[in-house]
C-alpha positions, 0 to 999 in steps of 0.5 A, a space after each residue: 108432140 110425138 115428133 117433138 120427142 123423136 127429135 130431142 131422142 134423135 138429138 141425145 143419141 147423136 150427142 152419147 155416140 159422138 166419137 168427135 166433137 170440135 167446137 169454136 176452132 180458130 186456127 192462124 198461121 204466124 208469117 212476118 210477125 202477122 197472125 192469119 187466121 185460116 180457120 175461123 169458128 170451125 164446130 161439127 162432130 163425127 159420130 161413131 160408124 159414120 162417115 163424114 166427108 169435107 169438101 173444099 178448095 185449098 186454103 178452104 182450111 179442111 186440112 189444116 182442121 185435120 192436122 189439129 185433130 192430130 196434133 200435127 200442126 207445125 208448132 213454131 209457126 201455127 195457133 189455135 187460137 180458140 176452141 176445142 176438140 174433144 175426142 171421146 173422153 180426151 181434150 186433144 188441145 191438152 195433151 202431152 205429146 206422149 199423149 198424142 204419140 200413144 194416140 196417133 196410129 192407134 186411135 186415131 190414124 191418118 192416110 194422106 194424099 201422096 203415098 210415096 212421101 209418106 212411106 219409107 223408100 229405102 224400107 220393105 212395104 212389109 216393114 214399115 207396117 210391122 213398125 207400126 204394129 210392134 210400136 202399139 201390139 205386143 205380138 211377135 215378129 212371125 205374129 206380127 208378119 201374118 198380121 201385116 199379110 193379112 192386112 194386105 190380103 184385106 185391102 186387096 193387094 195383089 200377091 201381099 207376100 210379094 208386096 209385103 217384100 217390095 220397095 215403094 218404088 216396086 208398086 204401083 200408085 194405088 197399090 202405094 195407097 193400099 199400103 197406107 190404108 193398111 197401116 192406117 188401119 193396123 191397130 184398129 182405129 176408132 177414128 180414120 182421116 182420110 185426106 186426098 187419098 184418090 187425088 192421084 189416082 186413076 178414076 178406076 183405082 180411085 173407085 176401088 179404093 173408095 169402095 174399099 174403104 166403104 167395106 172396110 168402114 162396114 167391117 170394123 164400125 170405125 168412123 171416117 173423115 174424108 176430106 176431098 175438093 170433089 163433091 161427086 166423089 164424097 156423094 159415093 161414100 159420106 153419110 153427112 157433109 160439110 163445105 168449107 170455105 175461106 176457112 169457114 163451114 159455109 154448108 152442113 147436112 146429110 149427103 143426099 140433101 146437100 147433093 139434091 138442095 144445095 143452099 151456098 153458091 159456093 157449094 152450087 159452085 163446086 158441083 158446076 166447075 167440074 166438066 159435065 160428060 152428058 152435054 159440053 159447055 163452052 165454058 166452065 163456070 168458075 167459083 168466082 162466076 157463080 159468087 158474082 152471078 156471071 155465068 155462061 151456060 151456052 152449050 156447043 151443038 152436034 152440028 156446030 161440033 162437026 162443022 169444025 170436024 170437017 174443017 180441022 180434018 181437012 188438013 194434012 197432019 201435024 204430027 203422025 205416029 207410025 207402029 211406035 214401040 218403046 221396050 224397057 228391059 228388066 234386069 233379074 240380076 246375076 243369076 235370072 235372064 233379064 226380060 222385056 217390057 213393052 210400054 207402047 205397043 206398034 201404037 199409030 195416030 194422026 194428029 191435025 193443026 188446031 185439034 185437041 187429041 184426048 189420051 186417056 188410060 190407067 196408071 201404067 198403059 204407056 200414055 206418059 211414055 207415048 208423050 215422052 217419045 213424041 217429045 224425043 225426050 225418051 227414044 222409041 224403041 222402033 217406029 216413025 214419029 213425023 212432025 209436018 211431014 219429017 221424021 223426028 226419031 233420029 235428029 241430032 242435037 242442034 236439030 233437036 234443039 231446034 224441034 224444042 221450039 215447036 213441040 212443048 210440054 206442060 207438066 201435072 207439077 208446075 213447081 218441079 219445073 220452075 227453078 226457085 231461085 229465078 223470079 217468074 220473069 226470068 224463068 219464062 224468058 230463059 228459054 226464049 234467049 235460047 231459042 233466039 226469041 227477041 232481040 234483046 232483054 228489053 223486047 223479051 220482058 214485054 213479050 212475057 208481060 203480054 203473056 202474064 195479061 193473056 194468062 191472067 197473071 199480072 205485070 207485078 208477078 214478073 219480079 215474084 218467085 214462084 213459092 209466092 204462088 198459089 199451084 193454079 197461079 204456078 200452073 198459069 206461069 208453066 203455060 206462060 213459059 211454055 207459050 213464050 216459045 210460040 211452040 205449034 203443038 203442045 203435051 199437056 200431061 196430067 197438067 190439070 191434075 192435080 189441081 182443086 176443081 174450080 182452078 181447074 176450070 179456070 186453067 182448062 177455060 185458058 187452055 182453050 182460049 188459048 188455043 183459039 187465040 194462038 192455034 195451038 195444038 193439043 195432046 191432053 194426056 190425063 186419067 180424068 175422064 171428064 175432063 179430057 172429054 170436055 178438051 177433045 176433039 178425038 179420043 184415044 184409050 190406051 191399055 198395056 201399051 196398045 191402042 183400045 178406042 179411037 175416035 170422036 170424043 162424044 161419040 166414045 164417050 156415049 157408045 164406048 165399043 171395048 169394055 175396057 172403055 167402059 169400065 173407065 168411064 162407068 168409075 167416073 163419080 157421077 154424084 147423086 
């Protein structure tokens, strides 16, 4: 009887501490006349000083429910079409917008996934979060400027003067996050949503910004809805979860006993998509693996692993980079001296036909740089780039045109890269007129429709254009485009980033199957360290621009030498 009491005293508390309560919530989008619902009987609370993190896949509807929270749904084209959402003693589904703009920033603040679209670009950092603070203080100008430095100084950004007087191009991408969590935080808000915040982030940035907003939380009390696709890293910082799925909450609970007792496949689903580091898989299992009980968990041995080693190192190279640089010069303006940058430092490497090579480092250590040099799209500053045997580093334009054909790049945002005013068939066959590949059209169209079989899209999809697409479908037509060339040798840079964790296994499984089907060769640049570990042959860990490790890529992974590697490898979130 005792416990039964404990139980009804337990549930009282959380009902008076509740800060948000969201019941019934059914949310549909107009397209064509034709209401489609995206979130369908959605009820959970968030209590104070809690934090309570949304896992699931995009279109799941845990963005869409975080938007509604602050009114910022797009009213012209959205409904809610049932529900409520109660915060604190306010019905946020009638209120005025006056209402809501008093609110947001104030009460309620939001930090979203990309910082650079979110702030200002012609406007100081500094400045953009005073804005915000005179819009809900009553401080002055100088008050308000010690306050904004303040702010940054307890986010931890280096030199908050220096940063406080800066353009969002002048800093880096985690230093752009840092910016938003203090303007989110500038008024002390009772409740913070946090959407994304770490997607794009290295795993080292990543961890210090989850730890700071962890501190942060402690300090101020405030609660805090994180929403993310990554189940390990919500592990590291929620108090409860819930799993949301087709628009519905398929799994809630305490964080420990979702991690420890997960009932949904579909929640079982997102903690077996991602890459394991402790052993490789031959494949990764898919959502859609786990909801149809097909699931491969044949593990690929040591031996089995070398045996191919000593069979791909056997060869003469495919690419061999010698003593690259590339230098960048500062210009300080009229009076100050202008000074150097180097992004690569005198870096060599071999690479073999047939080997995935892993480039791993933080945002800024010159992996992307190094990729674009390879490429000739950015010309080294001194150094040998060979590609079978030839020095690449001084070709003119027809010889470069040429070299396009063999060397080829997928990049992290497929839909920058593809025009939207051609339909998918023409944009993958464009570039095989120019380089000559088919005789005419007609053959060109049946090679491409072969290749959307081999990428898992479908004939229908020649005629489609590329906003009809999800960003794994675009991502699968980025590397259709770029296998239609038959190219030796491809970059992949940061092409699986930013993608939700089972189409990343999907796009990571196709990657390797093409590779064996068609012998690619791959340059996996990402600052996800699982995955390049479960795409790589060997490793190589850039910082400053200089090679730090190379290597077999379990044997860096388990023995790592330079401290720097393990520090990289100690921020991968490792789940409960």
């Amino acid at each position: 009887m005792c416990f039964f009491y404990q139980i009804i005293a337990l549930y009282l508390h959380m009902k008076t501490s509740e800060i948000l309560n969201i019941q019934n919530l059914s949310i549909s989008f107009i397209s064509n006349k034709t209401k489609i619902e995206v979130v369908n009987d959605v009820s959970f609370s968030i209590c104070k000083n809690e934090i309570l993190g949304i896992v699931g896949e995009s279109r799941s509807g845990k963005s869409v429910s975080s938007l509604a929270i602050m009114g910022l749904l797009p009213k012209r084209i959205s409904e809610v079409t049932k529900g409520s959402i109660q915060f604190e003693d306010k019905d946020l589904l009638n209120i005025s917008e006056k209402g809501y703009q008093a609110l947001r920033g104030n009460d309620i603040s939001m930090i979203f996934q990309e910082p650079m679209s979110s702030l200002n670009p012609s406007m100081k950092c500094g400045h953009q979060v005073a804005e915000l603070t005179k819009r809900h203080t009553s401080l002055s100008k100088s008050e308000i400027k010690k306050e904004v430095i303040s702010l940054f100084d307890k986010v931890k950004l280096p030199e908050p003067e220096r940063v406080f007087n800066a353009y969002p191009h002048e800093i880096s991408g985690g230093q752009k996050q840092r910016v938003m969590i203090a303007m989110a935080i500038s008024c002390k808000p009772k409740l913070l949503i946090a959407d994304e915040p770490t997607t794009a982030l290295d795993v080292t940035v990543q961890k210090e910004i989850l730890l700071l907003l962890k501190e942060l939380q402690e300090d101020t009390k405030m609660s805090v809805l994180f929403i993310s696709h990554d189940l390990a890293l919500i592990s590291e910082l929620a108090d409860r979860v819930l799993v949301m799925y087709k628009g519905k909450i398929v799994e809630q609970g305490n964080t420990s006993l979702i991690f420890t007792s997960p009932k949904h496949s579909y929640t079982k689903a997102l903690f077996n998509s991602r890459p394991s580091t402790n052993y490789r898989q031959r494949e990764l299992p898919t959502v859609s693996d786990f909801l149809n009980d097909a699931i491969n968990f044949e593990i690929v041995s040591d031996e089995e692993r070398q045996k191919k080693h000593k069979t791909l190192y056997n060869q003469n190279p495919i690419l061999e980079v010698i003593d690259l640089e590339k230098i960048y010069l500062s210009k300080k303006g009229w009076i100050g001296a202008n000074s150097t940058f180097k992004a690569v430092d005198k870096v060599s490497f071999k690479v073999y036909p047939g080997e995935t090579l892993g480039l791993v480092g933080e945002s800024g250590c010159g992996k992307s740089t190094l990729g674009n040099a390879i490429l000739q799209l950015d010309k080294a500053s001194s150094g040998i780039v060979k590609y079978d045997g030839k020095d690449i580093t001084d070709l003119n334009s027809k010889q470069l045109r040429s070299l396009r054909k063999d060397i080829q790049i997928i990049f992290q945002d497929p839909f920058a890269s593809l025009n939207p005013r051609l339909t998918v068939g023409n944009a993958i066959m464009e570039p095989m007129k120019v380089h000559g590949i088919g005789k005419n059209k007609n053959e060109r169209k049946e090679k491409v429709l072969s290749i959307l079989n081999h990428v898992g899209l479908l004939e229908d999809d020649f005629n489609k254009y590329p906003h009809e697409f999800s960003g794994g479908q675009r991502q699968r037509i980025g590397i259709a485009r770029t296998i239609a060339l038959e190219p030796k040798l491809i970059v992949c840079d940061e092409s699986v980033s930013a993608l939700d964790i089972s189409v990343q296994a999907q796009v990571l499984n196709l990657l390797n199957s093409l590779k064996e089907k068609f012998g690619f060769t791959y340059i996996f640049i990402s600052h996800d360290l699982a995955v390049v570990k479960y795409m790589s042959d060997q490793l190589m860990v850039m910082n400053k621009g200089k090679i730090e490790e190379l290597g077999e890529a379990d044997k860096i992974y388990q023995n790592p030498k330079k401290n720097y590697t393990k520090k990289l490898i100690d921020a991968i979130p490792k789940g409960l």
